[in-house]
N, CA, C and O atoms as CSV, one atom per row, in Angstrom:
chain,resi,resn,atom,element,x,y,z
A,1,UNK,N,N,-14.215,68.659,-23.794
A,1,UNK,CA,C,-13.958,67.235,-23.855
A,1,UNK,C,C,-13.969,66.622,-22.456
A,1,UNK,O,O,-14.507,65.555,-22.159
A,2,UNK,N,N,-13.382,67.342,-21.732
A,2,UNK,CA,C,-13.513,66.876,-20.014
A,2,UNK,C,C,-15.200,66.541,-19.900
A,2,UNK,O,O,-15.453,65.342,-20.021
A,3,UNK,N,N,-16.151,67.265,-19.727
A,3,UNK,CA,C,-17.561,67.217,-19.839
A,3,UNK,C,C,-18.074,65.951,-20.409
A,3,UNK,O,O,-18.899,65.238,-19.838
A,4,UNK,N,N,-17.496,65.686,-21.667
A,4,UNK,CA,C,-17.953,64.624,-22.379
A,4,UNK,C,C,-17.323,63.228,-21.827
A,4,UNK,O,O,-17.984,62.196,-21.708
A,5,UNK,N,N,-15.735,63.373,-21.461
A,5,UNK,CA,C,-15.522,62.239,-20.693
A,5,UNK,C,C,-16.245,61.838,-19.546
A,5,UNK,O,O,-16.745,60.714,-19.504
A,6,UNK,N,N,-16.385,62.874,-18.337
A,6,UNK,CA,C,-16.684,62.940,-17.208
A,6,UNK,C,C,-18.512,62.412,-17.787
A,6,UNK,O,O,-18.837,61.307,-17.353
A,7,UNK,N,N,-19.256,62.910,-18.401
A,7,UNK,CA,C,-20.766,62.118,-18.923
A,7,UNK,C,C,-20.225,60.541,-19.156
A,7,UNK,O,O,-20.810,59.599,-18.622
A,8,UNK,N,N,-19.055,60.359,-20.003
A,8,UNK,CA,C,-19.352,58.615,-20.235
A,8,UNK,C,C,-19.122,58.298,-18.644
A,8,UNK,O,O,-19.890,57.579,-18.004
A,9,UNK,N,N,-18.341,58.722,-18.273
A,9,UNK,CA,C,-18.195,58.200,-16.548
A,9,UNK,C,C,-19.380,58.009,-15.949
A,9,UNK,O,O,-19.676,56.938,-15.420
A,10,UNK,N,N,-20.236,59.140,-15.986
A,10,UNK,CA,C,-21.585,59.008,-15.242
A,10,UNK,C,C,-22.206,57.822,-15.511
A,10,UNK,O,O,-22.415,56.904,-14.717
A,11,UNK,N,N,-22.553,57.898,-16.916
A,11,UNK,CA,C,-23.593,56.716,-17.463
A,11,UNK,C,C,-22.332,55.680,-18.573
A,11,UNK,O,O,-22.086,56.150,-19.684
A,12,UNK,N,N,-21.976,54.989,-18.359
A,12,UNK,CA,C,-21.341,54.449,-18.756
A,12,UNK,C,C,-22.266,53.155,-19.867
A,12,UNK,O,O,-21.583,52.245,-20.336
A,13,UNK,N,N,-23.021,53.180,-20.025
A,13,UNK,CA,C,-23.896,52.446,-20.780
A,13,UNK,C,C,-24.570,53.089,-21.760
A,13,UNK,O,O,-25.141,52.497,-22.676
A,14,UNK,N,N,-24.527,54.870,-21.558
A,14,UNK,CA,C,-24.859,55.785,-22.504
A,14,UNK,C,C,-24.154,55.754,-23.697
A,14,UNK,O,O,-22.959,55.929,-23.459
A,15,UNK,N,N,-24.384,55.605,-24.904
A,15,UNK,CA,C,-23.376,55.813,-25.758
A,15,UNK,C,C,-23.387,57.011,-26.231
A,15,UNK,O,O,-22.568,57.283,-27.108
A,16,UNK,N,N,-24.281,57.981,-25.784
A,16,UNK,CA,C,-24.444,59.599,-26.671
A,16,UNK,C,C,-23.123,59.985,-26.347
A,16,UNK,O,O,-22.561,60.217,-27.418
A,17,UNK,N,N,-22.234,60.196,-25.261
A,17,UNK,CA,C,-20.996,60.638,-24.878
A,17,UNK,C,C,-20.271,59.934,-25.483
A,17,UNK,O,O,-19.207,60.552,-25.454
A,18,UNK,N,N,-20.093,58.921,-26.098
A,18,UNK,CA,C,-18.642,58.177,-26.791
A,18,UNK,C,C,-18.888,58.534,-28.054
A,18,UNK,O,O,-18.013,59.230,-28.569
A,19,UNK,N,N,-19.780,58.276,-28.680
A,19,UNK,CA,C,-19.991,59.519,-30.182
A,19,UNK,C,C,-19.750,60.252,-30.558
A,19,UNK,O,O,-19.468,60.433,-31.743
A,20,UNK,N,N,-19.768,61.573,-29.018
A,20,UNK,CA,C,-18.973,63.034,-29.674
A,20,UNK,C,C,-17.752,62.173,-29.436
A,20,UNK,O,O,-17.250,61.580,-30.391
A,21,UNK,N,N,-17.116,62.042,-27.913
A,21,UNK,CA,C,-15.512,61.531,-28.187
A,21,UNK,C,C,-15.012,60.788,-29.482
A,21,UNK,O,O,-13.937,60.985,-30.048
A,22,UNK,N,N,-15.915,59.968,-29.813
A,22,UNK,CA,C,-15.559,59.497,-30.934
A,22,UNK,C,C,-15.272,60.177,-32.456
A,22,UNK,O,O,-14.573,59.756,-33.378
A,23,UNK,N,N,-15.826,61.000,-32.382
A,23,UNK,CA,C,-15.628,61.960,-33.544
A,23,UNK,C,C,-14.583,63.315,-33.180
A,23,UNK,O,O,-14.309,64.159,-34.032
A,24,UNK,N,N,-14.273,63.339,-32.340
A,24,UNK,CA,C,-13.299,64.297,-32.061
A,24,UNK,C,C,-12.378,63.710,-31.663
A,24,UNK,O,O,-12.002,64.017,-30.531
A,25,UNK,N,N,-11.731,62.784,-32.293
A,25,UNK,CA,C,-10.161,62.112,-32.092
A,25,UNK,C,C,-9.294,63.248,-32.425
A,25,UNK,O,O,-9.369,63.901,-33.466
A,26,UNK,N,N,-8.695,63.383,-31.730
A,26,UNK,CA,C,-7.104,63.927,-32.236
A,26,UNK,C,C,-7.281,65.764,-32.182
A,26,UNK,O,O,-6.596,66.596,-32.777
A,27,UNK,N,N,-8.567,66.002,-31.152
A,27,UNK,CA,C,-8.766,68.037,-30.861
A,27,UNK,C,C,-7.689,67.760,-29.924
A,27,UNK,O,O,-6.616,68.179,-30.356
A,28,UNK,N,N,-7.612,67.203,-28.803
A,28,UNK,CA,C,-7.184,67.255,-27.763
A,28,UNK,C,C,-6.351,66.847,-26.870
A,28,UNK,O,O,-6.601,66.484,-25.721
A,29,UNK,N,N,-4.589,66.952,-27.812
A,29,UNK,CA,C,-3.898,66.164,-27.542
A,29,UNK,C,C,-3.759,65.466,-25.745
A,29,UNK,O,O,-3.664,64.304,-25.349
A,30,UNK,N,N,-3.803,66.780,-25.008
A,30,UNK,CA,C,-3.441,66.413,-23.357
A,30,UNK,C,C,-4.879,65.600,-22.966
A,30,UNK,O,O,-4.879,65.248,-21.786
A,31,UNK,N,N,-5.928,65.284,-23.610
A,31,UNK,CA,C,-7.155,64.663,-23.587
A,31,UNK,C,C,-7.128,62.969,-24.165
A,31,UNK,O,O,-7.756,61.930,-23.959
A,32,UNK,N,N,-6.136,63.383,-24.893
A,32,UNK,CA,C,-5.763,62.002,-25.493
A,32,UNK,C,C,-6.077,60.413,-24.948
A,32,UNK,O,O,-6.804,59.608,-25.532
A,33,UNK,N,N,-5.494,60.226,-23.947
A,33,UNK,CA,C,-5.001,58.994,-23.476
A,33,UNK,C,C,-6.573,58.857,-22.341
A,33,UNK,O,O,-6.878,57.707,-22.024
A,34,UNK,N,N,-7.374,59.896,-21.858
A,34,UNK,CA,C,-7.928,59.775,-21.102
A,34,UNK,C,C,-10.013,59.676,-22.405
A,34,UNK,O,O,-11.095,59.128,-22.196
A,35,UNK,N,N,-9.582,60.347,-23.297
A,35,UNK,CA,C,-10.784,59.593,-24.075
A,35,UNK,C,C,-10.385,58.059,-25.084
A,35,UNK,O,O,-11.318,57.681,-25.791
A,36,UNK,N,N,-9.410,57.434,-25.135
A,36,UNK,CA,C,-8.841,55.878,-25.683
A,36,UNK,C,C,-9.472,55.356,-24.649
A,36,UNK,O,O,-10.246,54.440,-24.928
A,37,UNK,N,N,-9.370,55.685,-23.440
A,37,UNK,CA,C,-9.999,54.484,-21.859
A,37,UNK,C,C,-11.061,54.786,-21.953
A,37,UNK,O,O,-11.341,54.455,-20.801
A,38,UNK,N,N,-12.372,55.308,-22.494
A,38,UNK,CA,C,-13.278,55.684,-22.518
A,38,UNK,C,C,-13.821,55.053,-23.892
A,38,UNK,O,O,-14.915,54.489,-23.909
A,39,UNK,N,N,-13.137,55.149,-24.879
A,39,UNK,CA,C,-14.032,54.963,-26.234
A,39,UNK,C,C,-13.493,52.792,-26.220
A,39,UNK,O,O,-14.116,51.891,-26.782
A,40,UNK,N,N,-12.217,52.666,-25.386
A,40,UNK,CA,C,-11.946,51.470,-24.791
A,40,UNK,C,C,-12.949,50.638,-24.111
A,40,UNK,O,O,-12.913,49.414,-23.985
A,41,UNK,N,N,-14.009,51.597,-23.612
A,41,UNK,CA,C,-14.488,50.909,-22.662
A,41,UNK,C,C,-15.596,50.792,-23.114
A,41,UNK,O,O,-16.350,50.125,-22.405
A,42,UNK,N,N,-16.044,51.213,-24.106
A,42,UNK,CA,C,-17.042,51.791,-25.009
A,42,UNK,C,C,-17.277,50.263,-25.380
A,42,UNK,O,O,-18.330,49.677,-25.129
A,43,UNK,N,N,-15.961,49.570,-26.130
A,43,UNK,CA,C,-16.033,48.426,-26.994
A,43,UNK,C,C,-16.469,47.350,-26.435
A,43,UNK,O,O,-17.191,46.447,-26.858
A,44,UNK,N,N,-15.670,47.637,-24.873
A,44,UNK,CA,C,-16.006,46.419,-23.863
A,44,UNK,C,C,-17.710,46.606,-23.188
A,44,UNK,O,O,-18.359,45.717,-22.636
A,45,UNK,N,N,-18.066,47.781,-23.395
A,45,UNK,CA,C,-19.975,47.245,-22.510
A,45,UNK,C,C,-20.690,47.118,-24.054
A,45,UNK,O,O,-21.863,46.745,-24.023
A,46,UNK,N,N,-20.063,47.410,-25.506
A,46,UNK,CA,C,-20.994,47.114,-26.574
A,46,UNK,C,C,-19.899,46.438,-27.775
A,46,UNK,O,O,-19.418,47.066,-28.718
A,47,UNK,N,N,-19.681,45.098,-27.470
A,47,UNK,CA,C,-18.466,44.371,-28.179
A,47,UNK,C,C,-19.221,44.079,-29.892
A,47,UNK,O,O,-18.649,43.590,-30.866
A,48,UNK,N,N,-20.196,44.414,-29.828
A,48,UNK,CA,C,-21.124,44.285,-30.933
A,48,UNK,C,C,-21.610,45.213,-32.284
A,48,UNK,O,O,-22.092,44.947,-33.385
A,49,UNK,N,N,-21.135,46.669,-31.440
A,49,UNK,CA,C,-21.106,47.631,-31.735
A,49,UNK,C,C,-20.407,48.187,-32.610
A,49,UNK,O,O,-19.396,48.744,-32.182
A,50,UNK,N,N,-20.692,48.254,-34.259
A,50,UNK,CA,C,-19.607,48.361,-35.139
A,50,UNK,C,C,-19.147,50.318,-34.931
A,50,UNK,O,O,-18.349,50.687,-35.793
A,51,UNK,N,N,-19.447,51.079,-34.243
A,51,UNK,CA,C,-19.673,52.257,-34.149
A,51,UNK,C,C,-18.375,52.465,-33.031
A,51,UNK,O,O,-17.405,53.189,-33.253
A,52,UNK,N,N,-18.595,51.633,-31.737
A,52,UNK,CA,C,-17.738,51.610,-30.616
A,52,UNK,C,C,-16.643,51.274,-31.231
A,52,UNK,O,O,-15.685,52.005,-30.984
A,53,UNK,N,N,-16.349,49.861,-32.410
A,53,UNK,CA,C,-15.094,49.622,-32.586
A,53,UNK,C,C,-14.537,50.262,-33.508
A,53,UNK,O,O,-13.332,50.019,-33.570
A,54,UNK,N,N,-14.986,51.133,-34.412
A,54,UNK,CA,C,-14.688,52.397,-35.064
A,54,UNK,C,C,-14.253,53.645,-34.681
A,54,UNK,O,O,-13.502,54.257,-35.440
A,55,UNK,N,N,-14.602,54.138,-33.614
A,55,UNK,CA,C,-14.237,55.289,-33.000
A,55,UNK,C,C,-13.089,54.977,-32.019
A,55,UNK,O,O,-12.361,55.847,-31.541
A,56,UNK,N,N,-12.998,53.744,-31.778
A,56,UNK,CA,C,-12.196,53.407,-30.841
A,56,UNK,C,C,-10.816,52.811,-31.963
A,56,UNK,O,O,-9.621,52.833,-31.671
A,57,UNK,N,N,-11.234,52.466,-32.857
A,57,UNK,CA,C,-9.914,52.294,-33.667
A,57,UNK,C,C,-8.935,53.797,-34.583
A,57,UNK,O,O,-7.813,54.164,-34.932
A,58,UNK,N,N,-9.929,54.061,-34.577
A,58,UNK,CA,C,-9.652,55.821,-35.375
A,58,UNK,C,C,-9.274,56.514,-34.014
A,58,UNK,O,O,-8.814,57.583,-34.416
A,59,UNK,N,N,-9.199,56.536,-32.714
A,59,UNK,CA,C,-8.762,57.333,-31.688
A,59,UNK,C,C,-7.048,56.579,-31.936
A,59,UNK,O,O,-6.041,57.109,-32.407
A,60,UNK,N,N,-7.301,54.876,-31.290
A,60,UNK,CA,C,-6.053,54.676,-31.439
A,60,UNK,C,C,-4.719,55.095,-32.831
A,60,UNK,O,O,-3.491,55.126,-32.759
A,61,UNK,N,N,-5.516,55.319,-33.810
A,61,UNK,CA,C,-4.910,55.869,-35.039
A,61,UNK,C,C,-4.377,56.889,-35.400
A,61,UNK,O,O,-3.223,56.996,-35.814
A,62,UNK,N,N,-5.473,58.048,-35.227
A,62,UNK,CA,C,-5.557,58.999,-35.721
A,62,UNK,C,C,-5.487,60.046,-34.506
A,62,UNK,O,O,-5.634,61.207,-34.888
A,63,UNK,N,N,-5.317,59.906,-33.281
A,63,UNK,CA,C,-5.717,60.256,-32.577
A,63,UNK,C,C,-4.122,61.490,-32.018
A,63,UNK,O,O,-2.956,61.094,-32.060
A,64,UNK,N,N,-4.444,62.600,-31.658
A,64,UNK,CA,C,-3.162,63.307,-31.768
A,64,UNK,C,C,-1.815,62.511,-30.920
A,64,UNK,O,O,-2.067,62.102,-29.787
A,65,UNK,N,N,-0.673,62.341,-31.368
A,65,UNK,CA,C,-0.087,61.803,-30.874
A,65,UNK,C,C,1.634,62.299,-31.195
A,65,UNK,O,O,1.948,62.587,-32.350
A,66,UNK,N,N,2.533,62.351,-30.213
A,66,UNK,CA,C,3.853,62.835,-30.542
A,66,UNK,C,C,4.809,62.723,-31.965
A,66,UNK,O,O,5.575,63.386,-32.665
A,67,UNK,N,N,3.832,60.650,-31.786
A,67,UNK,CA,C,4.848,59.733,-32.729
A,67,UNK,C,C,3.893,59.346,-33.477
A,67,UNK,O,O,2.707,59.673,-33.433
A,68,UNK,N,N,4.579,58.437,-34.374
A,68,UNK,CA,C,2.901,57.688,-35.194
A,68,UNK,C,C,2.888,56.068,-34.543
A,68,UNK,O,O,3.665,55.366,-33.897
A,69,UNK,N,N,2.005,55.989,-34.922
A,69,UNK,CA,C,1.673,54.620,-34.648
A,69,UNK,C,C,2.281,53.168,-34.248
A,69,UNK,O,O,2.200,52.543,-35.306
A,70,UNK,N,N,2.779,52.408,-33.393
A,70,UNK,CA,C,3.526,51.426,-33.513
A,70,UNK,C,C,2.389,49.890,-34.076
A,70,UNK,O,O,1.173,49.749,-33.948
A,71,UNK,N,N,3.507,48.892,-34.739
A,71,UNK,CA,C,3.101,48.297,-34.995
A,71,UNK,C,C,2.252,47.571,-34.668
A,71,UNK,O,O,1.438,46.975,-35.374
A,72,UNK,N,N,2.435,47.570,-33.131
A,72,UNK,CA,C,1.166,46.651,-32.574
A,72,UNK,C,C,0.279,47.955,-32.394
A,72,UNK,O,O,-0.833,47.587,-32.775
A,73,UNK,N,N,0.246,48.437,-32.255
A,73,UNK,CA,C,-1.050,49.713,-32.143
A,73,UNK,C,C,-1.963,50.136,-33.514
A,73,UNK,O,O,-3.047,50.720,-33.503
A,74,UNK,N,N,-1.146,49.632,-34.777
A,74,UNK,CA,C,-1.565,49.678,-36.028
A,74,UNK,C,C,-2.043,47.868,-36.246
A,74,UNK,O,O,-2.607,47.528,-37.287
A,75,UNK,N,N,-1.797,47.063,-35.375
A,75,UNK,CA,C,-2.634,45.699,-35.807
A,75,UNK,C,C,-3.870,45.685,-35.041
A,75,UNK,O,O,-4.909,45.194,-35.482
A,76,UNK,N,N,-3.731,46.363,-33.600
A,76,UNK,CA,C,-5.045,46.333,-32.852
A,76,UNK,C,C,-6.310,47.621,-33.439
A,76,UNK,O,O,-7.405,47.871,-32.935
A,77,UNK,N,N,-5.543,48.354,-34.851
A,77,UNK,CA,C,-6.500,49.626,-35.517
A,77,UNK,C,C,-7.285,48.466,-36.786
A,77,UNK,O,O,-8.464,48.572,-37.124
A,78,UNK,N,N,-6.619,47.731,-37.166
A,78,UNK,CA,C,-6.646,46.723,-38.382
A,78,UNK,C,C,-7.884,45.729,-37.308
A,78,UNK,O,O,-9.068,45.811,-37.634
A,79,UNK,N,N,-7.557,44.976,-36.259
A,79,UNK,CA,C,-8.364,44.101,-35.550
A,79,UNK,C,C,-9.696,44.901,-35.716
A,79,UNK,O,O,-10.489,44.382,-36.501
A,80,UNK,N,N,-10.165,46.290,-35.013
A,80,UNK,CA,C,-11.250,46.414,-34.877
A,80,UNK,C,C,-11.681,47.152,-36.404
A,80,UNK,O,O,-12.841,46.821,-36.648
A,81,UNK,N,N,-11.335,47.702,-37.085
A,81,UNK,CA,C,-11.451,48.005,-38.445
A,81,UNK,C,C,-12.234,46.961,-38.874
A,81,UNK,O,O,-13.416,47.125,-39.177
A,82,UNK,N,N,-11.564,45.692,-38.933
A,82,UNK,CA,C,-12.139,44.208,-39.707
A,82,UNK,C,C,-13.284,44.318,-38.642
A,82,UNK,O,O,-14.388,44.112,-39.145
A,83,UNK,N,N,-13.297,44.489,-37.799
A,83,UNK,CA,C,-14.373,44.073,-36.846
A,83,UNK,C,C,-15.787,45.166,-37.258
A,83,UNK,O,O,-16.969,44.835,-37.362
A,84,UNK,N,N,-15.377,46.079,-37.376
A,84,UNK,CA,C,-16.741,47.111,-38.148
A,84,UNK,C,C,-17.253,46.835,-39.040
A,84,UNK,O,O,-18.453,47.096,-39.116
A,85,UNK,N,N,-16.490,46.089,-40.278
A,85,UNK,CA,C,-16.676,45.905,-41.779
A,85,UNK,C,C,-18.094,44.815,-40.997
A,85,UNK,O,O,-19.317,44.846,-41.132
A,86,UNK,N,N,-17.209,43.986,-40.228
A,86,UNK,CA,C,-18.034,42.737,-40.088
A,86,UNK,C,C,-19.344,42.986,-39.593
A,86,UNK,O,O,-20.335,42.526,-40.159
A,87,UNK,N,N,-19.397,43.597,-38.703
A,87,UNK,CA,C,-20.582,44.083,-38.017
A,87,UNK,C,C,-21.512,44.536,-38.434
A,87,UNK,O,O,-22.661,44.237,-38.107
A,88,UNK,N,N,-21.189,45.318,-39.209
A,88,UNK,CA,C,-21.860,46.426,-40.075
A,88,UNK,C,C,-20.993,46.825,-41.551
A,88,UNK,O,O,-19.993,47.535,-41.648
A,89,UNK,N,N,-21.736,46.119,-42.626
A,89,UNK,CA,C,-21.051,46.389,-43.513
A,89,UNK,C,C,-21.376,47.517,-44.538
A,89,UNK,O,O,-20.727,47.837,-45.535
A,90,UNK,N,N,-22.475,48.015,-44.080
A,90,UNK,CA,C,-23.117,49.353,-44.360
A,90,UNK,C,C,-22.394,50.983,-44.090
A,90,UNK,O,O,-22.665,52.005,-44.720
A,91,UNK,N,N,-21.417,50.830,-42.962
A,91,UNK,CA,C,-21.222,51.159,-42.735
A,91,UNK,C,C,-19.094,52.015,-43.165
A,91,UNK,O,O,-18.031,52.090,-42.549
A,92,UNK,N,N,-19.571,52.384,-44.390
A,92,UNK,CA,C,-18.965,52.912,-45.699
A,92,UNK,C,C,-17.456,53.059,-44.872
A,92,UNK,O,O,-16.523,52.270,-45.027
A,93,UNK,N,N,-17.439,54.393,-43.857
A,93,UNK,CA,C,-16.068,54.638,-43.191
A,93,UNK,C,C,-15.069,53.452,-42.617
A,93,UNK,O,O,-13.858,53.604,-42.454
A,94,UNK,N,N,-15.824,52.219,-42.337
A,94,UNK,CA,C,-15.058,51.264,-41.991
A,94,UNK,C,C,-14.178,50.498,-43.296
A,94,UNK,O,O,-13.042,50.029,-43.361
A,95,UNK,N,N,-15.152,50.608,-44.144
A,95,UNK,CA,C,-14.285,50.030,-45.210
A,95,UNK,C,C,-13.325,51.158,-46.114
A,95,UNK,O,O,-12.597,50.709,-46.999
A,96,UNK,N,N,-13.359,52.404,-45.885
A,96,UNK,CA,C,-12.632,53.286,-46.154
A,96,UNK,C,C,-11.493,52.941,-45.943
A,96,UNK,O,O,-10.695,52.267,-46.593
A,97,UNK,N,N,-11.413,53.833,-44.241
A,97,UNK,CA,C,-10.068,53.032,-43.402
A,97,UNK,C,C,-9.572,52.246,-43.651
A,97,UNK,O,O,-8.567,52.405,-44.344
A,98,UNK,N,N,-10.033,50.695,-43.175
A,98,UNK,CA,C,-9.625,49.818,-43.551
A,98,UNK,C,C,-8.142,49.927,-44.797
A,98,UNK,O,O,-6.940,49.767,-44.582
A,99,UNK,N,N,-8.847,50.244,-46.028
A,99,UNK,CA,C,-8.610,50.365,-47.204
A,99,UNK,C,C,-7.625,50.939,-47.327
A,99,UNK,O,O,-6.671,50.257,-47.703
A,100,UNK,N,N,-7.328,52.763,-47.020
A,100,UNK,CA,C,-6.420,53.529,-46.071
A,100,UNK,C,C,-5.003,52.989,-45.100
A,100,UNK,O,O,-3.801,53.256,-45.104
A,101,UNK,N,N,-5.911,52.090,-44.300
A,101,UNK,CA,C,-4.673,51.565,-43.566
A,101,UNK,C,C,-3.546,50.537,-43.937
A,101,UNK,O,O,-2.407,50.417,-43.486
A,102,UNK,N,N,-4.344,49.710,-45.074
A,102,UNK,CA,C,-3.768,48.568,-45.861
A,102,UNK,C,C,-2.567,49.478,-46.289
A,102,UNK,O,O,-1.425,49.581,-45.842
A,103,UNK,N,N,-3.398,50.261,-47.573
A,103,UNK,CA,C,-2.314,51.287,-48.353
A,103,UNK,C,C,-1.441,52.014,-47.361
A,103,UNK,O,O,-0.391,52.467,-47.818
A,104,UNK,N,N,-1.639,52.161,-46.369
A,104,UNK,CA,C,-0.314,52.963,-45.787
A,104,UNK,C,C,0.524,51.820,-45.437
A,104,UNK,O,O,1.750,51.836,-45.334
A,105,UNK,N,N,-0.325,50.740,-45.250
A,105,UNK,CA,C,1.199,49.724,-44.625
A,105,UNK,C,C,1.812,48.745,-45.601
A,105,UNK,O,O,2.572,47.780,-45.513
A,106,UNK,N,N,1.002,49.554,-46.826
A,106,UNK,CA,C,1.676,48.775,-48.200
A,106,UNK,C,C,1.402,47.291,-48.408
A,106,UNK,O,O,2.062,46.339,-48.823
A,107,UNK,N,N,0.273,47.458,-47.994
A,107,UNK,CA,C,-0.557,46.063,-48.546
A,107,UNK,C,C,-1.329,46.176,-49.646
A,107,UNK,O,O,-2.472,45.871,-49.308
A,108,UNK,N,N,-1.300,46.384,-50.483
A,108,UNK,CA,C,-1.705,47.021,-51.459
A,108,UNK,C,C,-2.703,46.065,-52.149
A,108,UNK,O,O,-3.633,46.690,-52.660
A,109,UNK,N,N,-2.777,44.691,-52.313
A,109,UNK,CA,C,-3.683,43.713,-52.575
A,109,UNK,C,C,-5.011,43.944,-51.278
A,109,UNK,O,O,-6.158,44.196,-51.646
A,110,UNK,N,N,-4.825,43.877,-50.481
A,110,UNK,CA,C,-5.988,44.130,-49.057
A,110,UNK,C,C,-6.487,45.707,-49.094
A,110,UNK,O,O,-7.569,46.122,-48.680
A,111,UNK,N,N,-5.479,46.441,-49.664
A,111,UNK,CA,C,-5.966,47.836,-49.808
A,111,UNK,C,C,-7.759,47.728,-50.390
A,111,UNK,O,O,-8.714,48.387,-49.979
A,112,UNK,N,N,-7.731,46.732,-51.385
A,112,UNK,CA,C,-8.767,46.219,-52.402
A,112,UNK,C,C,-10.207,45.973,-51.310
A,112,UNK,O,O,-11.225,45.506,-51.820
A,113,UNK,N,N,-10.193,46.289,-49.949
A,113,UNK,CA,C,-11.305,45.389,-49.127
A,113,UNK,C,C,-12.214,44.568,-49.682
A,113,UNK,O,O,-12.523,43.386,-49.531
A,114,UNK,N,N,-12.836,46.111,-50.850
A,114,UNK,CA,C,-14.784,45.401,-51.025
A,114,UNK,C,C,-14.449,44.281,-51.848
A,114,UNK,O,O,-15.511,43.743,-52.161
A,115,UNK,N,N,-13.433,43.648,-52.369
A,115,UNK,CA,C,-12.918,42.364,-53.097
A,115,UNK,C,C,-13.245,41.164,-51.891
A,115,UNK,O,O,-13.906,40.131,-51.995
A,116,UNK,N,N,-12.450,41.775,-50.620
A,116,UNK,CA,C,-12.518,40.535,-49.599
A,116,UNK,C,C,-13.731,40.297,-48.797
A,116,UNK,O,O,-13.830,39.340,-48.028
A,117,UNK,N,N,-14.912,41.424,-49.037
A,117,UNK,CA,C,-16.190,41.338,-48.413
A,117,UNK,C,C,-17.110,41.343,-48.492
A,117,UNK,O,O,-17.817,41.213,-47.492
């Protein structure tokens, strides 16, 4: 994972390196905090990118962590979540989540997404 961070560093406009990070949320707990600034930064050079704001919302989520989630850390997973659906609505895992995250926070009407999209 160091390798793969240290590549987005190099090319920072590459997205092949935020892809694997992105799919390996939560191998590497002591890796943690240093691939979020990376798949973070991901969102900020491709704000368009329903892929960047997916991997980057599932790190902040799912991503290994002591505690679970705080509330504002579970509205900024919800912000880019909606933001994938939007982007790309093809793109099945966003509306999963989404869906997932409603039901865990007991929204249970929004749980419903493909109703709202």
């Amino acid at each position: 994972m160091k390798s793969l961070c240290a590549a987005a560093d190099l090319a920072p406009a590459d997205p092949r390196p935020y892809e694997f990070l992105g799919e390996m949320y939560g191998v590497s707990p002591d890796l943690a905090e240093e691939v979020t600034e990376r798949l973070a930064r991901y969102v900020q050079i491709e704000p368009k990118n329903a892929r960047a704001h997916y991997y980057y919302a599932m790190n902040l989520w799912k991503g290994q962590r002591s505690s679970p989630a705080t509330l504002g850390e579970l509205d900024r997973v919800e912000k880019h979540l909606k933001e994938v659906v939007t982007l790309d609505p093809t793109l099945a895992h966003g509306f999963l989540q989404l869906g997932t995250l409603y039901a865990d926070r007991h929204r249970d009407p929004e749980a419903r997404v493909s109703e709202h999209w």
